[in-house]
C-alpha positions as CSV (number, residue, x, y, z in Angstrom):
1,X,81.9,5.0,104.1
2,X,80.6,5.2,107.4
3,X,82.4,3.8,110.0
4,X,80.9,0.9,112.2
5,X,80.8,0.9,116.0
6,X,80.6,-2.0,117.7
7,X,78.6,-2.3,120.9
8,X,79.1,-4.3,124.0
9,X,75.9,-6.0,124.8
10,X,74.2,-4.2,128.1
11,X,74.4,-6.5,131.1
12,X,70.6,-7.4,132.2
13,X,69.8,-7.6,135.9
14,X,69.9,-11.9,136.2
15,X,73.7,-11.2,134.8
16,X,73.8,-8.9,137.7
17,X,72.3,-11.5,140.3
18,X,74.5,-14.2,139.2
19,X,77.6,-12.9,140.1
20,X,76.4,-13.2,144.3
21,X,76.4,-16.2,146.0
22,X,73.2,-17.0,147.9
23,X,72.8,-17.0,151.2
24,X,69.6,-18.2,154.3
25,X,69.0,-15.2,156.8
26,X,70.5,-15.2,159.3
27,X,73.8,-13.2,158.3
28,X,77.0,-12.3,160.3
29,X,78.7,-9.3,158.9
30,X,82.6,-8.6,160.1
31,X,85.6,-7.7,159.2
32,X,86.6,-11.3,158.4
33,X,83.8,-11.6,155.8
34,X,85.4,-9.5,153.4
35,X,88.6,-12.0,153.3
36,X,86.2,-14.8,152.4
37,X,84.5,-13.2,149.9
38,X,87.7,-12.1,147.5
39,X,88.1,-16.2,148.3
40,X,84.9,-16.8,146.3
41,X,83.7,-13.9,144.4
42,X,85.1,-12.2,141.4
43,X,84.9,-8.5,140.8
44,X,82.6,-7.2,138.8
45,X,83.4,-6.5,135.0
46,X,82.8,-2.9,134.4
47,X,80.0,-3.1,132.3
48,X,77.9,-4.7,135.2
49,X,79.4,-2.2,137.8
50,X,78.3,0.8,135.8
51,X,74.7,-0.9,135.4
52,X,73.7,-1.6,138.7
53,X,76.2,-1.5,141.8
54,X,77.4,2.6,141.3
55,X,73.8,3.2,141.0
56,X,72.8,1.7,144.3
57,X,76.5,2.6,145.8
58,X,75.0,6.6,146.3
59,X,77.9,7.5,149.2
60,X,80.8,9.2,147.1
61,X,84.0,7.5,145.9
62,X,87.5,8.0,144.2
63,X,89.4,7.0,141.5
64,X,90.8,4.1,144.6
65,X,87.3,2.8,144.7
66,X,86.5,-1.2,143.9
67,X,83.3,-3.1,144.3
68,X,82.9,-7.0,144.8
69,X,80.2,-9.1,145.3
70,X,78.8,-10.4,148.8
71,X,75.8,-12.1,148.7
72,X,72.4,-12.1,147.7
73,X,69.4,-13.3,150.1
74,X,66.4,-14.9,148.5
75,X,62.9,-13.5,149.8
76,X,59.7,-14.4,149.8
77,X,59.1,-11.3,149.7
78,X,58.5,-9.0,146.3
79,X,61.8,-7.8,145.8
80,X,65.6,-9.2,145.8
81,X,68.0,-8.3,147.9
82,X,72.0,-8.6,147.6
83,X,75.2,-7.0,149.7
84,X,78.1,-5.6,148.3
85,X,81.6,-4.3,149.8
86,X,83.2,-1.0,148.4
87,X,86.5,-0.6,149.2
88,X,88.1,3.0,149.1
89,X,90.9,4.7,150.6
90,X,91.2,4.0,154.2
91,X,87.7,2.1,154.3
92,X,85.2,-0.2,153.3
93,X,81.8,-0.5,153.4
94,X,78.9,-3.5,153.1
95,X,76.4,-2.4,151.1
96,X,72.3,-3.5,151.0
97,X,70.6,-3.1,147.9
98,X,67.0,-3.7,147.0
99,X,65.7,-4.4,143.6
100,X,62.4,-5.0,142.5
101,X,61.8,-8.5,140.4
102,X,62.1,-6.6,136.6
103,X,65.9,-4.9,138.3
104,X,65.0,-1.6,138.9
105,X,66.5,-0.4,142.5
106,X,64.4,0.0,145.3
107,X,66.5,1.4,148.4
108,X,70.2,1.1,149.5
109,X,72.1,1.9,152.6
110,X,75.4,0.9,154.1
111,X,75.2,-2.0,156.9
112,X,78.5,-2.5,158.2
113,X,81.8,-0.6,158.0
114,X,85.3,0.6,158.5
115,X,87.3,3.7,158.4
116,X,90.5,4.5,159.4
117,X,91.7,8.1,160.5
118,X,94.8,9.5,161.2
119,X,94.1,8.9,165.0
120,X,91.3,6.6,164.7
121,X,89.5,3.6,163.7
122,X,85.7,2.9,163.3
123,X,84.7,-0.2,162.7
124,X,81.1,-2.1,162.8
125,X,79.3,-5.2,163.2
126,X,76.0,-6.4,161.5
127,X,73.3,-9.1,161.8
128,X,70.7,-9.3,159.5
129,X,67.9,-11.4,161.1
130,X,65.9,-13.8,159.3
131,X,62.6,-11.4,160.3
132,X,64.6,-8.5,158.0
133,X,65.7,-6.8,161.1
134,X,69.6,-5.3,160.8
135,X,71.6,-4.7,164.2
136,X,74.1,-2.6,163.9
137,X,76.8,-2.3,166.4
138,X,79.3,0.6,166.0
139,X,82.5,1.5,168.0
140,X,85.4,4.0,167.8
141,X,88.9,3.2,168.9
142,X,91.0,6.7,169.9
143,X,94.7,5.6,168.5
144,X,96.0,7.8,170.9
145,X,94.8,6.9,173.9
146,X,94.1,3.0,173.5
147,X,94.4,0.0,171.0
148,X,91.1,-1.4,172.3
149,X,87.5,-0.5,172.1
150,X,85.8,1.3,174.5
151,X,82.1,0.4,175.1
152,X,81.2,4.1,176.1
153,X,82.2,4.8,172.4
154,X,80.0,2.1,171.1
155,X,76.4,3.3,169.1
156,X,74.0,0.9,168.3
157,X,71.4,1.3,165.4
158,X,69.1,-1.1,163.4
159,X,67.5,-1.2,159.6
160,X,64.1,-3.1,158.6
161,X,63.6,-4.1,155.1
162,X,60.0,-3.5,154.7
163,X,57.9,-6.4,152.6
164,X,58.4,-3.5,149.5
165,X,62.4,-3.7,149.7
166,X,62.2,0.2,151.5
167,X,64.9,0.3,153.8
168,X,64.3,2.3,157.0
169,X,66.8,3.2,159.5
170,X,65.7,2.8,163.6
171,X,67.5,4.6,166.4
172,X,68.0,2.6,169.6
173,X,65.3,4.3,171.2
174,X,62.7,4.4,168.4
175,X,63.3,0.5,167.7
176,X,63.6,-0.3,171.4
177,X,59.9,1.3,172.2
């Protein structure tokens, strides 16, 4: 007698999109946010994680790594867009994620981080504009020499969503010009 299997029903892509609150543009990403959000949000089961946020999280992880939802912005635009935070081992990460409307991932990047070294910390700040324009602000503090940031340390950088969910990354001087 054959044995049966049973099978856990595949999570579809409004499953996905339900589990993110939604947000208007603009958006303030610190490191206070990620407090809030385990205030709110519940983790993702496995099933959905698998489906949709390891496939759009493309930076490598460990077996320390752990997802939760952020937010999702709706656009009039033809695509969705949500943020997620990874946490790993001595940092964390915001993470943007375009889908087209059937689910199918358009572009990802990271918006807004932390890492902590042996001797240092980076850490950034993000503002996502209501035009689709991301600021980026991004400093290093030397543990060694100083518990405060310096602004000579500080690199600035931008994202655009395009109106087709592409996500391109803008140097200060290319964006500025």
């Amino acid at each position: 007698m054959a044995k049966k299997t049973s099978q856990l029903p595949q999570p579809t892509y409004q499953d996905y999109l339900e589990r993110f609150p939604e947000v208007e543009l603009p958006v303030i990403i610190t490191d206070a946010l990620q407090r809030e959000l385990e205030k709110v949000n519940k983790p993702f089961p496995e099933l959905i994680q698998h489906a949709f946020v390891e496939k759009a999280d493309r930076w490598p992880r460990d077996e320390f790594t752990e997802y939760l939802p952020g937010f999702k912005v709706t656009t009039d635009k033809n695509f969705d867009a949500v943020v997620f935070w990874k946490a790993g081992l001595m940092s964390y990460e915001y993470i943007l994620a375009t889908y087209s409307p059937k689910g199918e991932l358009i572009s990802s990047e990271i918006i807004a981080k932390m890492n902590v070294g042996k001797n240092s910390i980076a850490q950034s700040a993000t503002v996502i504009s209501a035009d689709w324009i991301i600021y980026v602000v991004e400093g290093q503090l030397d543990l060694a020499e100083t518990d405060e940031f310096d602004p000579a340390n500080t690199v600035s950088y931008n994202f655009e969503v395009l109106p087709s969910g592409e996500i391109i990354k803008y140097g200060e001087e290319e964006f500025l010009s």
